[in-house]
Backbone as CSV, one residue per row, in Angstrom:
resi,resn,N_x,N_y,N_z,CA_x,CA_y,CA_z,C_x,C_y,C_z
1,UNK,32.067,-39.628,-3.940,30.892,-40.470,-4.071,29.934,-40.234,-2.903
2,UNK,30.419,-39.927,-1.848,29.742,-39.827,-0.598,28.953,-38.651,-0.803
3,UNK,29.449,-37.615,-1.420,28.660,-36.129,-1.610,27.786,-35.971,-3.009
4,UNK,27.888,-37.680,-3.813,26.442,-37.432,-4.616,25.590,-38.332,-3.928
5,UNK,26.165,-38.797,-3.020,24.899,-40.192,-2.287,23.856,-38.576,-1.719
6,UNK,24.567,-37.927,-0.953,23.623,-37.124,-0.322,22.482,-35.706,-0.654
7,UNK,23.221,-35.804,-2.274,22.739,-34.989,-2.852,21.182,-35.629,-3.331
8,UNK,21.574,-36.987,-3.676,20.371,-38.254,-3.871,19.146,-37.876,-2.386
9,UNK,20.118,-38.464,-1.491,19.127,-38.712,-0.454,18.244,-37.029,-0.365
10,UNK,18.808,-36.380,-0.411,18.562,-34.823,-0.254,17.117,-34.504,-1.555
11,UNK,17.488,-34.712,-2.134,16.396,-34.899,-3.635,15.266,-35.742,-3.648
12,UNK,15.702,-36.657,-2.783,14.596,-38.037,-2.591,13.967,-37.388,-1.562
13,UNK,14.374,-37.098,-0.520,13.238,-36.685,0.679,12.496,-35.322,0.656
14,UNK,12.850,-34.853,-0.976,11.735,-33.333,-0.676,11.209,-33.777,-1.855
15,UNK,9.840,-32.997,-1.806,9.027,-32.923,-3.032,9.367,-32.674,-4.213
16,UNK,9.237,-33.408,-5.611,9.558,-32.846,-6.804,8.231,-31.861,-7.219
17,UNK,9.049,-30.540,-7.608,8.253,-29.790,-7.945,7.528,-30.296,-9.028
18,UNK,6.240,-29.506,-9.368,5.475,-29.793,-10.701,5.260,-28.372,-11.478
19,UNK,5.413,-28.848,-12.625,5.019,-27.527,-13.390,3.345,-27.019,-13.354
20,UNK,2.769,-25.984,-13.324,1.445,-25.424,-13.279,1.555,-24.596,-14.434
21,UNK,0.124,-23.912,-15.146,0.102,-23.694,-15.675,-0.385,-22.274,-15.449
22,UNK,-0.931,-21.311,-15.124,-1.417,-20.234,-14.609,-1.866,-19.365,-15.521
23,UNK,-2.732,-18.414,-15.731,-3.419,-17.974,-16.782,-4.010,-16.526,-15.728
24,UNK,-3.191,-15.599,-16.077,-3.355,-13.896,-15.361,-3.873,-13.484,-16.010
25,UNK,-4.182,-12.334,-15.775,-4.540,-10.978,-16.886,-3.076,-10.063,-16.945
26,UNK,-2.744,-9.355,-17.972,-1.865,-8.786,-18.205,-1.324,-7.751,-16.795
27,UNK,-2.119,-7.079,-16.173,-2.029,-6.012,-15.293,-1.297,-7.375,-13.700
28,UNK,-2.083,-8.517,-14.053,-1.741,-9.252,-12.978,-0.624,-9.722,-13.175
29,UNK,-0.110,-9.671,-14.048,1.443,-10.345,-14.798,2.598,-9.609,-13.648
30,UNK,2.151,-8.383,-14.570,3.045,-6.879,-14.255,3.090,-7.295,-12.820
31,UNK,2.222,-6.908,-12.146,2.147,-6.891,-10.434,2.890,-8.202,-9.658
32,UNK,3.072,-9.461,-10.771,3.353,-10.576,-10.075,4.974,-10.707,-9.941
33,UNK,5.081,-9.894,-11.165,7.011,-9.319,-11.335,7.310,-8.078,-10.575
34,UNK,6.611,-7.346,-10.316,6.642,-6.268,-9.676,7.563,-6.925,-8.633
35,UNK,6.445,-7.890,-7.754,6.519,-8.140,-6.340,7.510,-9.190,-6.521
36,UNK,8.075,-10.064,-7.572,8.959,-10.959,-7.594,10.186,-10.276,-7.536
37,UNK,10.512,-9.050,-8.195,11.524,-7.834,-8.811,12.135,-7.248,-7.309
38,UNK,11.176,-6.881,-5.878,10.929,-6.040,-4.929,11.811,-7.320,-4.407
39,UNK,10.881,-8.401,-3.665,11.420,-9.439,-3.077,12.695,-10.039,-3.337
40,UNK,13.521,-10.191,-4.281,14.448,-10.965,-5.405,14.063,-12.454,-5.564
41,UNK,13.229,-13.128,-5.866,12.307,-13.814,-5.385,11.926,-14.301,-6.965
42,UNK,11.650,-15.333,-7.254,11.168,-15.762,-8.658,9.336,-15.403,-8.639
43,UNK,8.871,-15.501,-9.501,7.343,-15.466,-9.545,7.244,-16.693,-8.910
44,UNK,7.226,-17.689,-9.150,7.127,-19.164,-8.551,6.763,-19.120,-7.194
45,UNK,8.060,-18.190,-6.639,8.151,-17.957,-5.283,7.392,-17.400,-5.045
46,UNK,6.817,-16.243,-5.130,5.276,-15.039,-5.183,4.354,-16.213,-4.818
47,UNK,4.216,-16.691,-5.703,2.734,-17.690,-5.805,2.959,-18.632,-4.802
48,UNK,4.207,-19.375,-4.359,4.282,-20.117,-3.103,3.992,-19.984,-2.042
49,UNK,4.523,-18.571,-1.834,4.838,-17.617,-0.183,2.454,-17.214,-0.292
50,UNK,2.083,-17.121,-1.122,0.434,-16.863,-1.651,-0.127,-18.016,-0.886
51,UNK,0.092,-19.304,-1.696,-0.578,-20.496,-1.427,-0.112,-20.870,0.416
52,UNK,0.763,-20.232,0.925,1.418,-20.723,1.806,0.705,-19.646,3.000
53,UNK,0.211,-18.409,2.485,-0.543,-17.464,3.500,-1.826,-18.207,3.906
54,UNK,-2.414,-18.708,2.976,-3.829,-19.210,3.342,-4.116,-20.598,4.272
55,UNK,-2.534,-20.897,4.251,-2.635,-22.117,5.383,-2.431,-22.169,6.639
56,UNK,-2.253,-20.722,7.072,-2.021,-20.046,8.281,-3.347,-19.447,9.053
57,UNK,-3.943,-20.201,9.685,-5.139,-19.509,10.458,-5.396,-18.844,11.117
58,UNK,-5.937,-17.747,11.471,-5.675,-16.693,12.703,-6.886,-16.914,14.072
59,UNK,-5.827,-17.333,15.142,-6.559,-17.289,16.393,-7.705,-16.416,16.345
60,UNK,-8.332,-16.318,17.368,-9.625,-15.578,17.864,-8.429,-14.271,18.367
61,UNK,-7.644,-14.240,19.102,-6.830,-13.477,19.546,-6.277,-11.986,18.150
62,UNK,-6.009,-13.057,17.040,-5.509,-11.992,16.371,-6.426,-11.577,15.927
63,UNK,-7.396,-12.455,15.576,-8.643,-11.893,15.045,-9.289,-9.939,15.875
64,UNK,-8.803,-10.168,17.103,-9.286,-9.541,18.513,-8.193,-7.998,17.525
65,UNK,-7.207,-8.539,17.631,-5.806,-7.383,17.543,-6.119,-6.952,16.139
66,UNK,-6.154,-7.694,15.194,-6.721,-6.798,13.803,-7.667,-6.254,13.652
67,UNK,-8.916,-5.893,14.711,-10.477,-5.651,14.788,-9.637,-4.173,15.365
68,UNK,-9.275,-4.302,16.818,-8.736,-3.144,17.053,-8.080,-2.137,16.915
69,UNK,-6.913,-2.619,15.762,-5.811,-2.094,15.060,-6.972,-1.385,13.657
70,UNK,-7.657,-1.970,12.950,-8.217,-1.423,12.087,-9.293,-0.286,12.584
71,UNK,-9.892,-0.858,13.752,-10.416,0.470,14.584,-9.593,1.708,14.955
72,UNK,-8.937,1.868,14.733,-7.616,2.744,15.317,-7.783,2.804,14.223
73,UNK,-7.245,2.454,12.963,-6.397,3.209,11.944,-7.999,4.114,11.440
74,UNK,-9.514,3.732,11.380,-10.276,4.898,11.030,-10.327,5.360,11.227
75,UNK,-10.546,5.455,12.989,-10.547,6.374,13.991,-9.461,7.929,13.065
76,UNK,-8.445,7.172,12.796,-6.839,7.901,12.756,-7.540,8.928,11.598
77,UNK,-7.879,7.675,10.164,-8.175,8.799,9.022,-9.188,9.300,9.105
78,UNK,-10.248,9.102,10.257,-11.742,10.320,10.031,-10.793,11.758,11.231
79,UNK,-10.458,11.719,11.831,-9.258,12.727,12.358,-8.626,13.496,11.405
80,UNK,-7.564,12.628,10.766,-7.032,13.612,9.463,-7.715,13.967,8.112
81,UNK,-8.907,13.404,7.975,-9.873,13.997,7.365,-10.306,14.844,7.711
82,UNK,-10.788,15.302,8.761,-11.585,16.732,9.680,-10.004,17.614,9.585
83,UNK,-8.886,16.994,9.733,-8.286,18.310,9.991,-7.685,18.515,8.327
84,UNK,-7.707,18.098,7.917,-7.677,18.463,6.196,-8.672,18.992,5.878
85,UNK,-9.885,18.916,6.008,-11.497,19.685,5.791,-11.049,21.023,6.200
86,UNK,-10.669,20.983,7.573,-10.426,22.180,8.623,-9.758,23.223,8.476
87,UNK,-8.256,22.433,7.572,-7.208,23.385,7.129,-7.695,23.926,6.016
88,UNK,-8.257,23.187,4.995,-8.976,23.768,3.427,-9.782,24.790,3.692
89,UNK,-10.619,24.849,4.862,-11.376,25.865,5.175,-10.841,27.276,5.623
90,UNK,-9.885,27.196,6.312,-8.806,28.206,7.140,-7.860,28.894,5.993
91,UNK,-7.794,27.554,4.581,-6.916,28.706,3.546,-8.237,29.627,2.646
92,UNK,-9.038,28.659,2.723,-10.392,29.295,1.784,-10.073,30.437,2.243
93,UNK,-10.013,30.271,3.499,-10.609,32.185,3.912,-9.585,33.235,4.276
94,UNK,-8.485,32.443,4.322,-7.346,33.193,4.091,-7.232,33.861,2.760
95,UNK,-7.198,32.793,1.466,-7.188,33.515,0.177,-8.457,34.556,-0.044
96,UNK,-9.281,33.780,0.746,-10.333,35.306,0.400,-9.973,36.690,0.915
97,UNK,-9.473,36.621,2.052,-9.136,37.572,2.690,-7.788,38.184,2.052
98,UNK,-7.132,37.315,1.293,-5.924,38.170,0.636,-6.848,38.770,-0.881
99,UNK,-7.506,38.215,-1.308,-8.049,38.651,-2.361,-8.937,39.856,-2.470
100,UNK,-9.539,39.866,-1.420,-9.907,41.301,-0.588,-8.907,42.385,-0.424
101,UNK,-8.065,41.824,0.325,-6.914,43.066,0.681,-6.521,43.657,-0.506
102,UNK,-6.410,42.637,-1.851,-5.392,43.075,-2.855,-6.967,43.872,-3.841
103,UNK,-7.593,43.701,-3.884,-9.036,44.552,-4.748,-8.712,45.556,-3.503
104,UNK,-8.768,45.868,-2.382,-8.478,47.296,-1.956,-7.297,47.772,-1.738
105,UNK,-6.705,47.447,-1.943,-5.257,47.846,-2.891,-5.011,48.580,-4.256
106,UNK,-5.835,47.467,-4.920,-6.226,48.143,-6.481,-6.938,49.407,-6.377
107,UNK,-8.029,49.443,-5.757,-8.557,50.603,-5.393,-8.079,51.902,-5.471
108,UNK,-7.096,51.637,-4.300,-6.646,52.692,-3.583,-5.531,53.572,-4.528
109,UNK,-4.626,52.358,-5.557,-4.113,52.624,-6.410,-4.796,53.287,-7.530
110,UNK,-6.116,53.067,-8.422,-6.823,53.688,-8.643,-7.319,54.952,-8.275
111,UNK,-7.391,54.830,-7.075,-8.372,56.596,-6.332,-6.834,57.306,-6.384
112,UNK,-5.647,57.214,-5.941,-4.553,57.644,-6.224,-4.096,58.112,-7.089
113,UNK,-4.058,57.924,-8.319,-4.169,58.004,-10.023,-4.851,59.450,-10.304
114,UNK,-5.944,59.204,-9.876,-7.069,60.332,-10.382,-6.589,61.585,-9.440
């Protein structure tokens, strides 16, 4: 008896959930199981841990650290952009240069022939 009194008191002092009704688009469905599927986590839970991000405010501080951190990460991809530009350019002219070699190749195989 003592361990349904507390199951009572336990039930009484948290919130009874309520049912909602929610209305996605199909693609948003998918994505909401996706991330429920990843997590092991009910959809319910998805949408809780959601409603529960936006009540979290961010200091001036982090504000400071995500300004900088996102500065860094462009910084990062206009870098590996130039050196992806850089390398595309270096095979361009590599394949040209093999494509060259191999037409005087053909050539030579040709003038050889005759």
């Amino acid at each position: 008896m003592h361990m349904c009194y507390r199951l009572i008191m336990a039930s009484a002092s948290q919130a009874v959930p309520t049912r909602t009704v929610v209305l996605l688009r199909p693609a948003e469905r998918k994505r909401l199981e996706k991330l429920a599927a990843a997590e092991h986590v009910s959809s319910g839970e998805i949408l809780r841990r959601s409603l529960r991000s936006y009540e979290r405010p961010t200091s001036s501080a982090e504000d400071e650290v995500i300004t900088t951190l996102l500065t860094q990460m462009n910084t990062s991809l206009d870098e590996a952009l130039a050196s992806i530009r850089s390398a595309r350019a270096a095979i361009r002219e590599n394949l040209d240069k093999i494509d060259a070699m191999q037409q005087v190749h053909a050539q030579e195989r040709r003038a050889n022939r005759t």
